[in-house]
SEMAR-140191 format. One record per residue (C-alpha): residue in three letters; z, x negated, y negated. Coordinates in nm, 4 decimals. Last residue first. Layout:
! SEMAR-140191
> ALA	Z	X	Y $
...
This chain:
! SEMAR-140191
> UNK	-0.6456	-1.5282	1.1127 $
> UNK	-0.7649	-1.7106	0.7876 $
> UNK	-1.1912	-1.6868	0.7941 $
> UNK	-1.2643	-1.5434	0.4687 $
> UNK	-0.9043	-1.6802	0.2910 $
> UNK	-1.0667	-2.0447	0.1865 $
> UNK	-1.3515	-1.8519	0.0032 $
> UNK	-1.1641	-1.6580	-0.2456 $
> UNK	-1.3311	-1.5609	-0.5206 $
> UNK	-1.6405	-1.7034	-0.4981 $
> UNK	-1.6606	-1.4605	-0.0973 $
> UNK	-1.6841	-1.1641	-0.3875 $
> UNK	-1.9459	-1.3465	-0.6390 $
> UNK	-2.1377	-1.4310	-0.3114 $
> UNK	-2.1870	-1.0504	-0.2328 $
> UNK	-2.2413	-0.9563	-0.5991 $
> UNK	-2.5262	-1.2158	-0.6138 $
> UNK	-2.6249	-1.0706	-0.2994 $
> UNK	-2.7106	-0.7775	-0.4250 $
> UNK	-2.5213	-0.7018	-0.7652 $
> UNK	-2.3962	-0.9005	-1.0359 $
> UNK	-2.2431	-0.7622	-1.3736 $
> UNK	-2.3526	-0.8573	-1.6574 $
> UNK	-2.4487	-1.2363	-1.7675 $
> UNK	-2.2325	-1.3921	-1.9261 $
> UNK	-1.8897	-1.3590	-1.7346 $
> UNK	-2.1066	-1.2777	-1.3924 $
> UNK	-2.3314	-1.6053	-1.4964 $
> UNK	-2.0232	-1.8006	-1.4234 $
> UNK	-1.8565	-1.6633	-1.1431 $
> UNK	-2.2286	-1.6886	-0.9589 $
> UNK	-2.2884	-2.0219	-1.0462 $
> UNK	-1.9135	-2.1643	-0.9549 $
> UNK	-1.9652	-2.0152	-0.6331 $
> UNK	-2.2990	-2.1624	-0.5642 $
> UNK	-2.1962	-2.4791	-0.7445 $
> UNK	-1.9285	-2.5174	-0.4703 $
> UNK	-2.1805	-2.4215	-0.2143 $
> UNK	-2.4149	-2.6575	-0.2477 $
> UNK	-2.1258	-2.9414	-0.3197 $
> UNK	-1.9888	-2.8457	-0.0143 $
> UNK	-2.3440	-2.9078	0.1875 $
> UNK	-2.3980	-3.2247	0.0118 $
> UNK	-2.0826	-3.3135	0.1852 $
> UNK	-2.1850	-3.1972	0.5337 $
> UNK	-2.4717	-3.4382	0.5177 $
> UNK	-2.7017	-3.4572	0.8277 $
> UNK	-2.7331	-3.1033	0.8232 $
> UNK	-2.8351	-3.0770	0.4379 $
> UNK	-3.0946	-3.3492	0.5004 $
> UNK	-3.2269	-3.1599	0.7845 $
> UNK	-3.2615	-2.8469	0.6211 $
> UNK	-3.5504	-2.9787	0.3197 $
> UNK	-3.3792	-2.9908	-0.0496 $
> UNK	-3.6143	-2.9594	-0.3344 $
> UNK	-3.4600	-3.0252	-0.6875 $
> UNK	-3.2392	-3.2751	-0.5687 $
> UNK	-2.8826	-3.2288	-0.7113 $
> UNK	-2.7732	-3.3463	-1.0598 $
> UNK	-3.0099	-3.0667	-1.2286 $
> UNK	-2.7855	-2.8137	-1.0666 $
> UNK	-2.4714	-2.9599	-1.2492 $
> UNK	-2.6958	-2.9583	-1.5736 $
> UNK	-2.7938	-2.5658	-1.5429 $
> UNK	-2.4297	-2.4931	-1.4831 $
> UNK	-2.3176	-2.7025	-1.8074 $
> UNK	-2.6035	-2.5083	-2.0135 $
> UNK	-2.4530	-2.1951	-1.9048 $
> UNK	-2.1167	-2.2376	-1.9368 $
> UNK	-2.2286	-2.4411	-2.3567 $
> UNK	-2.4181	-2.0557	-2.4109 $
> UNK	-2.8138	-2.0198	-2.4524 $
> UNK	-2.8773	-1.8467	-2.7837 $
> UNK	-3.1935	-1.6414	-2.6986 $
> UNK	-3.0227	-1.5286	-2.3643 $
> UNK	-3.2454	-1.3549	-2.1499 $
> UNK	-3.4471	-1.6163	-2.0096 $
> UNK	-3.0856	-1.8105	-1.9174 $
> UNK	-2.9862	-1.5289	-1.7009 $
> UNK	-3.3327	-1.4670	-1.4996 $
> UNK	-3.2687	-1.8341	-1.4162 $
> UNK	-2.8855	-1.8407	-1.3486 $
> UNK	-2.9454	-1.5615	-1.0687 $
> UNK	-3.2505	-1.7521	-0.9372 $
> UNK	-3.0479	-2.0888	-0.8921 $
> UNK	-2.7575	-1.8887	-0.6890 $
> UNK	-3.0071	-1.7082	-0.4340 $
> UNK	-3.1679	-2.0042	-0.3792 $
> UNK	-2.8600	-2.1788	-0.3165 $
> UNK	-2.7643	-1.9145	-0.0996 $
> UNK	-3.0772	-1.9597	0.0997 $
> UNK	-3.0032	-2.3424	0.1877 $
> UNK	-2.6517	-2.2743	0.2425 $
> UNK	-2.7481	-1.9991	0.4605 $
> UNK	-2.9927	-2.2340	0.6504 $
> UNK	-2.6994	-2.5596	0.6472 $
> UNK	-2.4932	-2.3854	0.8338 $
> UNK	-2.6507	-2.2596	1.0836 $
> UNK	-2.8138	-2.5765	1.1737 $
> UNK	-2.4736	-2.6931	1.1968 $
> UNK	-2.3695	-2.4426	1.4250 $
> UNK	-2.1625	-2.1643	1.2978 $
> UNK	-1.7757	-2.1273	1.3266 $
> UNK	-1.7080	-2.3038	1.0532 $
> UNK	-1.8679	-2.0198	0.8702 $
> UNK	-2.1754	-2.0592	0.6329 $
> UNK	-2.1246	-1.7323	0.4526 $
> UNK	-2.4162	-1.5218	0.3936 $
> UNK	-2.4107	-1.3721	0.7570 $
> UNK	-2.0193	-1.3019	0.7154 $
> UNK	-2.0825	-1.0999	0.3344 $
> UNK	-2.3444	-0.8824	0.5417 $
> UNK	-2.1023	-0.8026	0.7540 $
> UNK	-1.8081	-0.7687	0.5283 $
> UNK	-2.0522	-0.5159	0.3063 $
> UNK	-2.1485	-0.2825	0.5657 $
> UNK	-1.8113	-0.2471	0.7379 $
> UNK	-1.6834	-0.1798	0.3404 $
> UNK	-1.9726	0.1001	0.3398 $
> UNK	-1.8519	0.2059	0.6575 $
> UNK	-1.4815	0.2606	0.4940 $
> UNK	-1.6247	0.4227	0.2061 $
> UNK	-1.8523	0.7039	0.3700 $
> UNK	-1.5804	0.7679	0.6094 $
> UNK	-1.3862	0.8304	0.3277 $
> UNK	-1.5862	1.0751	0.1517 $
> UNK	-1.7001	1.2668	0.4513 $
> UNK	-1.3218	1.3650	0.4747 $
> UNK	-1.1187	1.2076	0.7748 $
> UNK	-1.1961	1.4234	1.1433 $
> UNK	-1.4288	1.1798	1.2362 $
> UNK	-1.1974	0.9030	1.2230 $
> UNK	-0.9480	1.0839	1.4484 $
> UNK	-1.0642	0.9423	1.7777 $
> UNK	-1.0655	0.5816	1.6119 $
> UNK	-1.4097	0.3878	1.6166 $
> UNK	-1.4477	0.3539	1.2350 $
> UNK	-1.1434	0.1843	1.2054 $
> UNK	-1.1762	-0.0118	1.5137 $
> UNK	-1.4668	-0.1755	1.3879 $
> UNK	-1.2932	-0.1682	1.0036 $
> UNK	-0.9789	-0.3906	1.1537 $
> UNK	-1.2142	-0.6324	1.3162 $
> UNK	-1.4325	-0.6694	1.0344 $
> UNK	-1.1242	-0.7415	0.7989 $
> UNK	-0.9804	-0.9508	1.0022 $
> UNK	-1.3249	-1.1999	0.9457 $
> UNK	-1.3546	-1.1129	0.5645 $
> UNK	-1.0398	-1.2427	0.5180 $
> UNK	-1.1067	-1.1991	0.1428 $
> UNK	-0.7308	-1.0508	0.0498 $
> UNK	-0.9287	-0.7462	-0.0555 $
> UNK	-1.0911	-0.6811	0.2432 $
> UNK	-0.7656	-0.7706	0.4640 $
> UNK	-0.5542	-0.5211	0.2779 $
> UNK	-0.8323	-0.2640	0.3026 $
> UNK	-0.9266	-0.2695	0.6677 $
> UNK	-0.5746	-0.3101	0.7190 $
> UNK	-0.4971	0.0000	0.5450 $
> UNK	-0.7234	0.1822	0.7360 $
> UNK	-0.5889	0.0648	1.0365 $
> UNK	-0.2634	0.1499	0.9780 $
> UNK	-0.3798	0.5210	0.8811 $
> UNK	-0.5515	0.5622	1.2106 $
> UNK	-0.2360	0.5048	1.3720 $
> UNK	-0.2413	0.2827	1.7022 $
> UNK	-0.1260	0.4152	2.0374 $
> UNK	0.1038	0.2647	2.0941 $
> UNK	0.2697	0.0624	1.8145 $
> UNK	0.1657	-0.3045	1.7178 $
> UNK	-0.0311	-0.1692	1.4471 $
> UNK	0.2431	-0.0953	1.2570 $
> UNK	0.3020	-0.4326	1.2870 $
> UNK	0.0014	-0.5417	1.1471 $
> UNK	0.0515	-0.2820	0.8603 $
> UNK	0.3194	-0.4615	0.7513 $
> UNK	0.1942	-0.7812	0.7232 $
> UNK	-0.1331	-0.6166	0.5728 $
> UNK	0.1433	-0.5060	0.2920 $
> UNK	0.2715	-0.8389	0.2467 $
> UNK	-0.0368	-1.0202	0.1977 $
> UNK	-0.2040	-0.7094	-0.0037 $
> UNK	0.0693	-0.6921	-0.2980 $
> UNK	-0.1179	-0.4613	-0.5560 $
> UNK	0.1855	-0.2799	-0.5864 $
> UNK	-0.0143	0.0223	-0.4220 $
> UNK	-0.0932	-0.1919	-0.1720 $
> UNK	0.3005	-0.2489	-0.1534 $
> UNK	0.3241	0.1072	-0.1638 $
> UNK	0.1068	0.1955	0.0860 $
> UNK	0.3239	-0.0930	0.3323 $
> UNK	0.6310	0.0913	0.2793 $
> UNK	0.4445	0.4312	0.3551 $
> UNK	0.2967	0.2435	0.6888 $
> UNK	0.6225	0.0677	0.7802 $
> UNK	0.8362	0.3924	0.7481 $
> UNK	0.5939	0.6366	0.9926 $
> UNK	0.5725	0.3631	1.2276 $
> UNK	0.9399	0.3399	1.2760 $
> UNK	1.0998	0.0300	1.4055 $
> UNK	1.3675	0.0630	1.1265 $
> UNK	1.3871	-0.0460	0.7707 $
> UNK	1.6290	-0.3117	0.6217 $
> UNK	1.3948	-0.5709	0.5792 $
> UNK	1.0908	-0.3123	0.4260 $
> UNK	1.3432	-0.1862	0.1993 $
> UNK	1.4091	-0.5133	0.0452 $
> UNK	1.0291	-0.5718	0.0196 $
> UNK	0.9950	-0.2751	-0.0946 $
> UNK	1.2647	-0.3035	-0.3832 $
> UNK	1.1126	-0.6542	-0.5060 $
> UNK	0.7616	-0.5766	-0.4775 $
> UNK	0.8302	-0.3063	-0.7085 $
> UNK	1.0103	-0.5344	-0.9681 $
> UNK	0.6668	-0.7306	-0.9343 $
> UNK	0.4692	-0.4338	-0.9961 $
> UNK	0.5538	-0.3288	-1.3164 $
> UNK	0.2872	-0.0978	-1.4382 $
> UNK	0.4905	0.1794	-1.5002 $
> UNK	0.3786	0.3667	-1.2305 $
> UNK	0.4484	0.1021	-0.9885 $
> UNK	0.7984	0.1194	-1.1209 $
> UNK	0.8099	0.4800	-0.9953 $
> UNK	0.6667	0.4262	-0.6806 $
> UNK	0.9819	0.1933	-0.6214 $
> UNK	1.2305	0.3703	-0.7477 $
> UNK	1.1302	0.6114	-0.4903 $
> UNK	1.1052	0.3858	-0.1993 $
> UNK	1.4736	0.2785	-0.3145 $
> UNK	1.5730	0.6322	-0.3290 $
> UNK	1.4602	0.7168	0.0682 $
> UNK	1.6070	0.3979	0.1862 $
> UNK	1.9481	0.5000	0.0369 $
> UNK	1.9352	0.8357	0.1909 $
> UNK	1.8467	0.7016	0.5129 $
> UNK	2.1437	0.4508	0.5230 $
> UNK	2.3666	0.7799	0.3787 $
> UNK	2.3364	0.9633	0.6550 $
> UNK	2.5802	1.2554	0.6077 $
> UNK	2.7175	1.2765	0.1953 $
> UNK	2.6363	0.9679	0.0085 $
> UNK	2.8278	0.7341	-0.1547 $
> UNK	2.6849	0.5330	-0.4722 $
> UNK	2.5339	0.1952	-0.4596 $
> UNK	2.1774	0.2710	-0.4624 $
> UNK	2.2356	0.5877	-0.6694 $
> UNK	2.4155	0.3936	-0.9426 $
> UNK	2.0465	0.1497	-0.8941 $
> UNK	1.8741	0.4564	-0.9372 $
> UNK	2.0958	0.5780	-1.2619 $
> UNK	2.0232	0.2433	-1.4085 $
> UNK	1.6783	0.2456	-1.3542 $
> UNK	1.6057	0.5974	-1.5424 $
> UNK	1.8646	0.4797	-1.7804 $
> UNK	1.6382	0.1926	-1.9022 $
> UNK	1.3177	0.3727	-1.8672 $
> UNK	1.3950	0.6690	-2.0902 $
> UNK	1.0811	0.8517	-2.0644 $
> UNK	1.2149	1.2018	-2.1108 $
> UNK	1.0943	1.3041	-1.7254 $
> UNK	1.2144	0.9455	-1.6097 $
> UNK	1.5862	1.0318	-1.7128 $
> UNK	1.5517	1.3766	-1.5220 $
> UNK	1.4896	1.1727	-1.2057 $
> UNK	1.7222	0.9181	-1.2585 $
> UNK	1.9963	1.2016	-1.3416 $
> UNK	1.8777	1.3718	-1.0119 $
> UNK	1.9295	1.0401	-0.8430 $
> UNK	2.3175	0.9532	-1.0248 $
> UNK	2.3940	1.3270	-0.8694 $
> UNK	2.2994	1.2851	-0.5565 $
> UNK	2.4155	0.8981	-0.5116 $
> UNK	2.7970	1.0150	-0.6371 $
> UNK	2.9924	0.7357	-0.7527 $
> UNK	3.1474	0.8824	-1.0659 $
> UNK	3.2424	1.2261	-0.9026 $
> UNK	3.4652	1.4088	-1.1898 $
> UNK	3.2560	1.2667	-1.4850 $
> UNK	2.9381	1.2771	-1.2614 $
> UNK	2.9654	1.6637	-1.2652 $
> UNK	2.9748	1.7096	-1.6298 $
> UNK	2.6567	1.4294	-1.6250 $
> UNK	2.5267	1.6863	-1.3925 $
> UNK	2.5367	1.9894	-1.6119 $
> UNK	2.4765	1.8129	-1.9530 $
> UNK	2.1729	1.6541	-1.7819 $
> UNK	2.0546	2.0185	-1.6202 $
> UNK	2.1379	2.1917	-2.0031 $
> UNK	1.8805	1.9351	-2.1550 $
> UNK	1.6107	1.9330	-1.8926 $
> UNK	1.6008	2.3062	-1.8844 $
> UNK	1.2536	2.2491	-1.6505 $
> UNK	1.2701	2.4978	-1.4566 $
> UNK	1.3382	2.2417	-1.1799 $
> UNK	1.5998	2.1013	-1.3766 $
> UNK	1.8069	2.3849	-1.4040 $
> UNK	1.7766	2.4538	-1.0405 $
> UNK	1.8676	2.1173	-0.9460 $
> UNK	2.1887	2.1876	-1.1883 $
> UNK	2.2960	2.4651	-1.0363 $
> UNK	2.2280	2.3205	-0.6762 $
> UNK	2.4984	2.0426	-0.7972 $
> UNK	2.7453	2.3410	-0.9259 $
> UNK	2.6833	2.4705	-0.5513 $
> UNK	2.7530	2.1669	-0.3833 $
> UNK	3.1372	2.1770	-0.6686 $
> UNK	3.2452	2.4512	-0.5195 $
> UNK	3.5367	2.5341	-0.7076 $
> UNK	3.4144	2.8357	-0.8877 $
> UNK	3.3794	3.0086	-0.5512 $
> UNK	3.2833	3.3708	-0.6378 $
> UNK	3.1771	3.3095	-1.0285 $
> UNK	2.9683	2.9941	-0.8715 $
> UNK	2.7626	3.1886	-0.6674 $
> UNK	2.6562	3.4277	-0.9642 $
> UNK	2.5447	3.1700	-1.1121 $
> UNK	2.3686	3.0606	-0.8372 $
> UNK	2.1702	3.3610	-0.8273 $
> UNK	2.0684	3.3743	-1.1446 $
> UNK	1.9848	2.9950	-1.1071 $
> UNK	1.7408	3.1042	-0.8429 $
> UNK	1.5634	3.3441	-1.0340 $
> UNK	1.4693	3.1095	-1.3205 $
> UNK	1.4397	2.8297	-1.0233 $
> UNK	1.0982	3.0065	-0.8413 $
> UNK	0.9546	2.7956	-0.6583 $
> UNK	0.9614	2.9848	-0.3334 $
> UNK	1.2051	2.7053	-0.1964 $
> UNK	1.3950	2.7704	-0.5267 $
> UNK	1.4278	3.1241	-0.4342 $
> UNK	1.5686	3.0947	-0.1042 $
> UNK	1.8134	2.8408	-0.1822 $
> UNK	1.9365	3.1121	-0.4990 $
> UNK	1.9312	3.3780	-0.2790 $
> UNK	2.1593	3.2095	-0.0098 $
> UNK	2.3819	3.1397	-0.2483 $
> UNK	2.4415	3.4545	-0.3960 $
> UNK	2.4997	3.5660	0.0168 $
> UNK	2.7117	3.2832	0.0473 $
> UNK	2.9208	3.3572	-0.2442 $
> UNK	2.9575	3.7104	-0.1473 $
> UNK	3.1019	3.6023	0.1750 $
> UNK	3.3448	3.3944	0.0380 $
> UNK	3.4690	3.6421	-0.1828 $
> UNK	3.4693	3.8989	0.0942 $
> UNK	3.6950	3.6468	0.2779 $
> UNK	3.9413	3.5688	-0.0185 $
> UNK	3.9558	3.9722	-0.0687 $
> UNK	4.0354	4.0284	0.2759 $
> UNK	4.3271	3.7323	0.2889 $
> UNK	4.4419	3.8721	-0.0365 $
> UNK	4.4559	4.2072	0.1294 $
> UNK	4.6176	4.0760	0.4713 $
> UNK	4.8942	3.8319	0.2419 $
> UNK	4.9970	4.1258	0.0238 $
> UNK	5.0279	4.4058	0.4069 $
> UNK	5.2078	4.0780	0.5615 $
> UNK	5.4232	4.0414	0.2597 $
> UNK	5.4934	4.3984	0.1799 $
> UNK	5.5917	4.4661	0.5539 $
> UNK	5.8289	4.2161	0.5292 $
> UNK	5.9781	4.3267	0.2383 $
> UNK	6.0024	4.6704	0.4123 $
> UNK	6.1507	4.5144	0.7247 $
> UNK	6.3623	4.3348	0.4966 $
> UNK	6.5078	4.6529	0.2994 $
> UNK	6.5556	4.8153	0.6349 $
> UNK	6.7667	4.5396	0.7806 $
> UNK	6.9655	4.5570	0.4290 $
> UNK	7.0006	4.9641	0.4733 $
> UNK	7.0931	4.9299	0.8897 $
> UNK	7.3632	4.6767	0.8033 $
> UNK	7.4999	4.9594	0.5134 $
> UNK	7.5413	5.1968	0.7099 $
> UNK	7.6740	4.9933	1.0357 $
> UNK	7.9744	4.8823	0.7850 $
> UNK	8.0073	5.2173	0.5997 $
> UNK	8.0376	5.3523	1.0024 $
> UNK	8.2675	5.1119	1.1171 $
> UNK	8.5330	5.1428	0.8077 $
> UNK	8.5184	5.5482	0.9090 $
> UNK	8.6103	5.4460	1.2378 $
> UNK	8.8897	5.2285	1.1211 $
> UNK	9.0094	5.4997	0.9087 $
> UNK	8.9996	5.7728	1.1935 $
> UNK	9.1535	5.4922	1.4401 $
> UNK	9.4635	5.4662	1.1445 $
> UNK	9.4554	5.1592	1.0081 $
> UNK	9.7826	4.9297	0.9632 $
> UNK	10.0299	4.9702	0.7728 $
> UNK	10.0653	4.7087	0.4727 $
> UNK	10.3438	4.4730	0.4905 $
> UNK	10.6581	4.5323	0.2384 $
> UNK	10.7652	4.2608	0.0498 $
> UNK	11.1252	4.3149	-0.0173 $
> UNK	11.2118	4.1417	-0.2975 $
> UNK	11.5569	3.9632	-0.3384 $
């Protein structure tokens, strides 16, 4: 049978020597991760550095790049940008300045590839669907110019995007009034004008652009209640004054052109447009003491009708004795006139309020007439022409 034999045990010099290999090599591996600490902190400090001076570059491009194109001057500022983006290629603000700055110098091409690039990764982004409107309407693409401000409409907006959707549905707007089509104006600013604030400032440039849109009701409306602020714009007023003259409320428009011309800051408006607005005064008062108002005593009355008939009868006389060939409007207008008594004293006119219509029907019809025939009126004949147009309106509150 085998005799296993045990080992002997250490000796104290072995198991001291055992100690020392063991404390060796414990002080090596703690050594070896200090170091790779050290590495890591020391690797993560530099890249830290580096990310930071990056950053800082970037700004500084950037901030070259803003201050060029407020100095209108994009060829320098898309330099800059440039060199932006090759510090923070991820930013995707400045690849959106990068392609305002494109556009501005007018790359048109390269700024459409740049944001439609852009719009592929942010599909609902207002900035980028209005600067595509924008370049859109520079080619004359109508179609996409609308689409892209309606995207814009409905997009998402960085900050305050209420405002920012205001602001691109006034702009849509002036840019359908230059093309001619009003009514799809009149559309947006009326929308606009329901969503808008109790701010002055807002009703009277929605209200501009109604006038502009050749929709006076609406845009006096507004300018009413831009009037109801404290104290009262100048501009309102001269808006009203123009709304209500060429609505044919002769009577608002007076008012509004009084207080026009007596603003504090009237004075201070080019010579030019005082000379217009007191010229307007000048004609709405002399159009109110041709009208026969409802407002003026029957005596009244029946004088201006009296004199405007005169003023009618002599206008279609001096246009018949030029006319070799006389036409069938003309001939009809003489006849109507021939129906009525061919001298008419002021009492029988005030004792029949009918006649008096039929006066001033024919007046109106007279002067619309002989204006399609005859040349252009002037005078008084111009005067009546303009009340002709609308003479229901002249005394509407």
């Amino acid at each position: 049978m085998a005799v296993l034999q045990l080992r002997s045990a250490l000796t104290p010099e072995e198991r001291q020597q055992r100690q020392k290999l063991i404390l060796r090599d414990s002080l090596a591996l703690l050594s070896l991760f200090a170091i790779a600490i050290l590495l890591f902190f020391v690797t993560l400090f530099l890249f830290h550095s580096f990310s930071v001076h990056r950053q800082e570059l970037a700004k500084r491009w950037l901030l070259r790049g803003e201050n060029a194109m407020r100095a209108n001057k994009p060829l320098v500022a898309i330099d800059a940008l440039r060199s932006a983006l090759a510090y923070a290629p991820d930013d995707e603000n400045l690849e959106i300045e990068l392609a305002e700055a494109l556009a501005a110098a007018g790359r048109t091409e390269e700024a459409i590839a740049y944001f439609n690039t852009l719009l592929e990764s942010r599909p609902g982004n207002g900035m980028i669907n209005l600067q595509l409107a924008r370049l859109a309407a520079k080619q004359g693409e109508e179609a996409t110019v609308i689409d892209h401000y309606q995207a814009a409409l409905d997009g998402t907006w960085e900050g305050d995007g209420y405002v920012r959707r205001r602001e691109v549905r006034l702009e849509l707007a002036q840019y359908l009034i230059g093309r001619k089509r009003f009514d799809a104006a009149r559309t947006q600013l009326l929308i606009a004008s329901g969503n808008a604030p109790d701010d002055v400032h807002i009703e009277i440039q929605v209200a501009g652009l109604l006038e502009e849109a050749q929709d006076y009701a609406n845009a006096l409306r507004i300018y009413k209640k831009a009037l109801q602020h404290r104290p009262a714009q100048l501009t309102a007023l001269e808006g009203a004054s123009r709304t209500a003259y060429a609505l044919n409320r002769f009577v608002q428009a007076k008012t509004y052109l009084e207080r026009t011309l007596n603003h504090p800051d009237f004075e201070k408006q080019p010579t030019a447009v005082q000379a217009k607005f007191r010229d307007l005064l000048s004609d709405t008062d002399h159009i109110l003491l041709l009208y026969p108002g409802s407002q003026l005593s029957v005596r009244a009355r029946a004088e201006r009708t009296l004199a405007n008939r005169k003023t009618a009868q002599e206008r279609l006389a001096a246009c018949l004795k030029n006319k070799q060939a006389v036409p069938p409007e003309l001939q009809e207008l003489a006849a109507d006139w021939q129906h009525l008594p061919a001298s008419l004293r002021l009492l029988q006119v005030e004792q029949n309020p009918d006649l008096e219509q039929r006066i001033m029907q024919l007046v109106y019809k007279t002067e619309q007439g002989t204006s399609q025939l005859c040349g252009a009126a002037t005078g008084d004949d111009a005067l009546l022409l303009k009340i002709a147009q609308a003479s229901e309106a002249i005394e509407q509150p």
